[in-house]
C-alpha positions as CSV (number, residue, x, y, z in Angstrom):
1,X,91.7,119.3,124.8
2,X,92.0,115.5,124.1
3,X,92.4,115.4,120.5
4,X,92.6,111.5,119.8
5,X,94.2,110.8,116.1
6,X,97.2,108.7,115.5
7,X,100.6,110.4,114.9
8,X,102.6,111.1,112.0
9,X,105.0,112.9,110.6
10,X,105.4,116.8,110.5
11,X,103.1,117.6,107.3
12,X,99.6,118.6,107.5
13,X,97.2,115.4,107.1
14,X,98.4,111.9,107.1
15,X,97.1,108.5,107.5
16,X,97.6,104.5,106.8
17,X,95.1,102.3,105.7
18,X,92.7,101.7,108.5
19,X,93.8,104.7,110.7
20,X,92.4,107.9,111.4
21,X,93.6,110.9,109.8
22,X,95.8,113.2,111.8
23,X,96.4,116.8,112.6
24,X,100.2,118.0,113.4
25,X,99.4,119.1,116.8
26,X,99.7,122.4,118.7
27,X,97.5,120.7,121.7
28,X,99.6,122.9,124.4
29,X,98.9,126.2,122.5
30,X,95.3,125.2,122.4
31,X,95.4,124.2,126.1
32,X,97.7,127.7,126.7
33,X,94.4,129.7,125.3
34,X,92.5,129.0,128.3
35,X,89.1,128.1,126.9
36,X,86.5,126.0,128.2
37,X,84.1,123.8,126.7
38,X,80.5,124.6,127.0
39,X,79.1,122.9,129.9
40,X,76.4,119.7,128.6
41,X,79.1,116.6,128.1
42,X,77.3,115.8,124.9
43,X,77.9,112.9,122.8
44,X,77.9,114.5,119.2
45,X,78.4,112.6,115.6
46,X,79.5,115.3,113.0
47,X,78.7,113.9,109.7
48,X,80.8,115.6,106.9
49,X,79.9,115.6,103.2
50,X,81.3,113.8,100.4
51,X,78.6,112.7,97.6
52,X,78.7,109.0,97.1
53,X,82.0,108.8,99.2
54,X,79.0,109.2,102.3
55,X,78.6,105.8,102.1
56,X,81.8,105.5,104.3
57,X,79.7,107.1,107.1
58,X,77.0,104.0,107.5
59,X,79.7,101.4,108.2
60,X,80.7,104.3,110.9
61,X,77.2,104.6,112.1
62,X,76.7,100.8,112.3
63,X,80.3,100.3,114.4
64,X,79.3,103.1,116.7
65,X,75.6,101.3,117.6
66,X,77.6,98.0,117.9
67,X,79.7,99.7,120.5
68,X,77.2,100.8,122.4
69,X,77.7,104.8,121.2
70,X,74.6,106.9,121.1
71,X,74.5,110.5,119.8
72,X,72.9,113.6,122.1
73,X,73.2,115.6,119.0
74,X,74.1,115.0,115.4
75,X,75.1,117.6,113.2
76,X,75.4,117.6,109.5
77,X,76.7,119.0,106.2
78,X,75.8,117.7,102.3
79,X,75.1,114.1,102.2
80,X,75.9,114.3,106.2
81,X,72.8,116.3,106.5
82,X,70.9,113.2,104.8
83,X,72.4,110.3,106.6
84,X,72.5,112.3,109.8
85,X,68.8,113.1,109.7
86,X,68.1,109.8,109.3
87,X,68.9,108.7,112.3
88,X,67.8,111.8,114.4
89,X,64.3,110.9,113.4
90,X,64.9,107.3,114.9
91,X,68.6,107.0,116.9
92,X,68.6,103.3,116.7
93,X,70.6,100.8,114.8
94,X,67.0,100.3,112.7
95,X,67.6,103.6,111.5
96,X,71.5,102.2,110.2
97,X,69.2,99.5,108.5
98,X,67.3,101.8,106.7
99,X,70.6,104.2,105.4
100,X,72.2,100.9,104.1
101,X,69.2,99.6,102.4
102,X,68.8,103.3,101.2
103,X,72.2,103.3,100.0
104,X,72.3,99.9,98.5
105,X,69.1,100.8,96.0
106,X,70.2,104.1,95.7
107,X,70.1,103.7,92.0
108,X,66.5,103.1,91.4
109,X,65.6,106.0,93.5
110,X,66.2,108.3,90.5
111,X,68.1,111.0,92.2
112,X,70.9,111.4,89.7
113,X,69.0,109.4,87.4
114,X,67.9,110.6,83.0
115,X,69.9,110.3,80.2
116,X,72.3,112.8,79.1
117,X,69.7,114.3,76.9
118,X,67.3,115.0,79.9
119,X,70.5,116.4,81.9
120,X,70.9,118.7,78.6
121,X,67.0,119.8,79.0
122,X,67.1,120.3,82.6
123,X,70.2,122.4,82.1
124,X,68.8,124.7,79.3
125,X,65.3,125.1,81.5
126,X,67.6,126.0,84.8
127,X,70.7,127.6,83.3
128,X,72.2,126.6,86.9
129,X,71.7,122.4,87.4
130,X,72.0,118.9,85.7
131,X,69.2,117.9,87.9
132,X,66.3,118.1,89.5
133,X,65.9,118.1,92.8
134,X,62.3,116.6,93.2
135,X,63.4,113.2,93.2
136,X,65.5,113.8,95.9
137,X,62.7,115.7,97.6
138,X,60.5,112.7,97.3
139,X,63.0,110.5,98.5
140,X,63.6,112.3,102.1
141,X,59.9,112.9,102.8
142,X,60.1,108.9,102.1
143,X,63.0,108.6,104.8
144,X,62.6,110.9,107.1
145,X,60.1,110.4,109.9
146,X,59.5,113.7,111.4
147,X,58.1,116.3,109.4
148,X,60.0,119.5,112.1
149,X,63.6,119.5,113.2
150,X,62.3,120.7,116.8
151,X,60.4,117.5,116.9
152,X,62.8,114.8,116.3
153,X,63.9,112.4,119.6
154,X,67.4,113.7,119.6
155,X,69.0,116.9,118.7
156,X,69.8,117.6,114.7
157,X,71.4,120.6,112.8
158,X,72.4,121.2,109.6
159,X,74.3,123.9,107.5
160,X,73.5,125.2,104.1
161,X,75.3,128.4,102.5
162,X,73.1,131.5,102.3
163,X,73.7,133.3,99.0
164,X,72.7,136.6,100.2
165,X,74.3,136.4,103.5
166,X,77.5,134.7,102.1
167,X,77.5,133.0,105.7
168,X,76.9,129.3,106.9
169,X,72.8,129.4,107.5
170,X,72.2,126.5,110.5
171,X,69.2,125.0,110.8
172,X,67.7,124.1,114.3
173,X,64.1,124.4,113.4
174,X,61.6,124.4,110.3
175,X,61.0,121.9,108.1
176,X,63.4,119.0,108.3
177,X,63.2,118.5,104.2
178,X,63.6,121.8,103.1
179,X,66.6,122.3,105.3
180,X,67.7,118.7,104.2
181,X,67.4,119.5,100.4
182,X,69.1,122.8,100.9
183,X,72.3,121.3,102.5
184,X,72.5,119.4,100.2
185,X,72.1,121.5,96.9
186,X,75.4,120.7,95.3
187,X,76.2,123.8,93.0
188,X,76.0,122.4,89.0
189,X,74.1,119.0,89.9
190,X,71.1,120.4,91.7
191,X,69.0,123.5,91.9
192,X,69.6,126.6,94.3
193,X,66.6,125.9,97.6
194,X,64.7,129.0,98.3
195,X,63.2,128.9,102.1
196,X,61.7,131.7,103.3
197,X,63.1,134.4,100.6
198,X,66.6,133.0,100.8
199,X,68.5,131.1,98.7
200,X,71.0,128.1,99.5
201,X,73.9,125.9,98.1
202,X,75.5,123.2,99.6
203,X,76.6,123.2,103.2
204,X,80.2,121.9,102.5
205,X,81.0,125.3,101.0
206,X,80.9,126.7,104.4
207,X,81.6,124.0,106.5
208,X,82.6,120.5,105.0
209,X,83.2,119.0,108.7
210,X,81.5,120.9,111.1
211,X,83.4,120.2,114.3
212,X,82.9,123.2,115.9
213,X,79.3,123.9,115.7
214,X,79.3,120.6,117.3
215,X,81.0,121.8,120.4
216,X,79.5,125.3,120.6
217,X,76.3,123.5,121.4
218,X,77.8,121.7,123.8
219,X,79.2,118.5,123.1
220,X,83.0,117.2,124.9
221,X,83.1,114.0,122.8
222,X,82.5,114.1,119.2
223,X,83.0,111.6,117.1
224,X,83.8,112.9,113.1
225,X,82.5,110.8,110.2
226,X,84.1,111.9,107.4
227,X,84.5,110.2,104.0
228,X,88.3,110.1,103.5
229,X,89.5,112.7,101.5
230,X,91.6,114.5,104.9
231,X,93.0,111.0,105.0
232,X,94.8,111.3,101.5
233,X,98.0,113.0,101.5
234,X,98.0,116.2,99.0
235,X,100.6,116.8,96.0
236,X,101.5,119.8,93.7
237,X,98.8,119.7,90.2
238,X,100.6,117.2,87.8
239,X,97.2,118.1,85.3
240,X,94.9,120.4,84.3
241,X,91.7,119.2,86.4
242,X,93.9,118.7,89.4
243,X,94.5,122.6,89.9
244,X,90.9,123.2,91.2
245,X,90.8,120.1,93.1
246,X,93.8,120.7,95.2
247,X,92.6,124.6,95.9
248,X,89.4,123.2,96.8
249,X,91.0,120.6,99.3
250,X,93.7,123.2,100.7
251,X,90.5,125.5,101.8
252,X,88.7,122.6,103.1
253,X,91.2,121.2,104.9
254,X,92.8,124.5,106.2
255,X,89.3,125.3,107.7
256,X,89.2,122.0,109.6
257,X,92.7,122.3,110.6
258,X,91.7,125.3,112.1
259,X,88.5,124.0,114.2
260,X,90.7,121.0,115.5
261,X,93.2,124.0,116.7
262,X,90.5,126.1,118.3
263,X,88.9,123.3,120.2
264,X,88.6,124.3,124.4
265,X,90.1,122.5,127.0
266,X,88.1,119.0,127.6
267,X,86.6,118.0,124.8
268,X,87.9,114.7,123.2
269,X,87.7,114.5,119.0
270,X,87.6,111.1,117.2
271,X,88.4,110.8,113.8
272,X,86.8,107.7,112.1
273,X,88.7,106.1,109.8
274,X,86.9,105.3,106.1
275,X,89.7,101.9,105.8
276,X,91.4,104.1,102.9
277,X,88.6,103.3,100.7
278,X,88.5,107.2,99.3
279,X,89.7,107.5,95.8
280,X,93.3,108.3,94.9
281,X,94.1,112.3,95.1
282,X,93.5,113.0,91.2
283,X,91.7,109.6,90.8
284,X,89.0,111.2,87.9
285,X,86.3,108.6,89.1
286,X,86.1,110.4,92.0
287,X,84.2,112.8,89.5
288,X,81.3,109.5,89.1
289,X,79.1,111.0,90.9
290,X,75.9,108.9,89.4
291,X,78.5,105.5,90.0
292,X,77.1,103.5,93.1
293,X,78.9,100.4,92.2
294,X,80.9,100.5,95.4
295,X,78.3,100.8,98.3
296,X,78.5,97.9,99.9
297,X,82.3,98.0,99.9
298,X,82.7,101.0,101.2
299,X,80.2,100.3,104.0
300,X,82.0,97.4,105.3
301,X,85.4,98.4,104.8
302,X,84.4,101.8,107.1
303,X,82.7,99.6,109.6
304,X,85.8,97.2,109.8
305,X,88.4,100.0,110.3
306,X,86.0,101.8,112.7
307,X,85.3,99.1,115.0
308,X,88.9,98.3,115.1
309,X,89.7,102.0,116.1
310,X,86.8,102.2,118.8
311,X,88.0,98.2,120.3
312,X,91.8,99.8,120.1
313,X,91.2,102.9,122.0
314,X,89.4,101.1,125.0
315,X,85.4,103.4,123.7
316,X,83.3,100.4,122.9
317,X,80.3,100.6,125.6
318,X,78.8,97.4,125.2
């Protein structure tokens, strides 16, 4: 296994403005194991989820096209699962075009739009959600080009967590909407998707950064687009709101450390770096999830730090 992140010091996760996020490694005891990667030598984008924090992954996208990097397979998880999807239907840099003008309007498309008194409505008719989720319906039949996974130009999965099943549901056929909308069915914001009598939350519950699905199918070089948070170092709870958060990011980030541990012999990872443009661990407006304000930033500051990590590391193609 190559696993290609920059080094630091013995804790967990760590990471400098601009750099990638790394994982303390046990790259002999990996190597020890014996396993091989699946046979293929795919080129795979993993797109993790984050909410608005996705943003991050367009500049990504748009440094990779600029080096000459084009994905086999694209796999995807939450707002992943939407910018991924994007450009499976059309793997082109037209298709980057279309994210960041997506991104950049994102307000007037309504998806976390109403007052608080029609969030209050839509809570008392659902019990479960602040919103609907027919804007956001709307909005990907808008996007998305194909109407079937199995018929887009380049290979596309996504993850959504059964309810029933309590396992990671991947999608690899069907409707590319429904499969869409149901990885991306944040618990509390929007509804609970039904396909086919089964019910589904957001991917990220089972898989926020799904690096392994990626090489199971058989990718060797996989390139992560993540959104930052693995990149901020954690601390003990100093408040009340900050106990959740860091037993949410200790499971997340324990269940990636644990992929990047268990990858086979010959397959080389790269980490994208966001430029440290994730909010501060504790940071409450990480919590604005209707606050778009910071798009175009975000874009360009990812693109900047990713094109310098591609140029430094000898991977741009063109």
């Amino acid at each position: 296994m190559h696993l290609v992140v920059v080094v630091v010091p013995p804790v967990v996760w760590g990471c400098g403005a601009g750099h990638a996020p790394t994982l303390v490694g046990r790259c002999g005891t990996i190597a020890a194991m014996g396993q091989v990667a699946p046979p293929g030598g795919l080129t795979a984008f993993v797109l993790g989820g984050g909410g608005r924090l996705g943003a991050a992954e367009v500049g990504m996208l748009r440094a990779l096209f600029d080096a000459g990097i084009r994905p086999d397979l694209l796999v995807g998880t939450s707002i992943g699962a939407v910018n991924g999807a994007v450009v499976a239907c059309d793997p082109t840099p037209a298709a980057v075009d279309r994210l960041e003008r997506l991104w950049r309007d994102v307000d007037s498309t309504g998806v976390f739009g109403g007052s608080i008194v029609d969030r209050i409505r839509q809570l008392a008719a659902t019990r479960t959600s602040l919103h609907s989720d027919e804007p956001l319906r709307r909005l990907l039949r808008d996007v998305l080009e194909r109407e079937l996974i199995e018929d887009l130009p380049v290979r596309f999965q996504c993850v959504a967590a059964c309810i029933e099943t309590a396992t990671a549901r991947w999608f690899t056929h069907g409707p590319l909407v429904d499969a869409v909308l149901a990885s991306c069915a944040v618990p509390g914001l929007l509804p609970v998707v039904e396909i086919d009598g089964f019910h589904y939350l957001d991917g990220g519950i089972v898989d926020s950064v799904p690096v392994q699905r990626a090489v199971s199918q058989g990718a060797t070089t996989v390139h992560v687009l993540q959104v930052g948070r693995i990149e901020e170092p954690l601390r003990p709870p100093r408040l009340p709101h900050e106990v959740a958060m860091v037993a949410f990011e200790i499971a997340r980030r324990s269940s990636f450390a644990s992929a990047m541990e268990e990858l086979p012999d010959g397959v080389d990872v790269h980490v994208l770096p966001t430029g440290g443009t994730a909010p501060r661990f504790g940071d409450l407006r990480q919590f604005r999830y209707r606050d778009f304000s910071d798009v175009a930033a975000r874009i360009e500051t990812a693109r900047a730090a990713t094109e310098e990590y591609l140029y430094d590391r000898g991977l741009v193609r063109t």
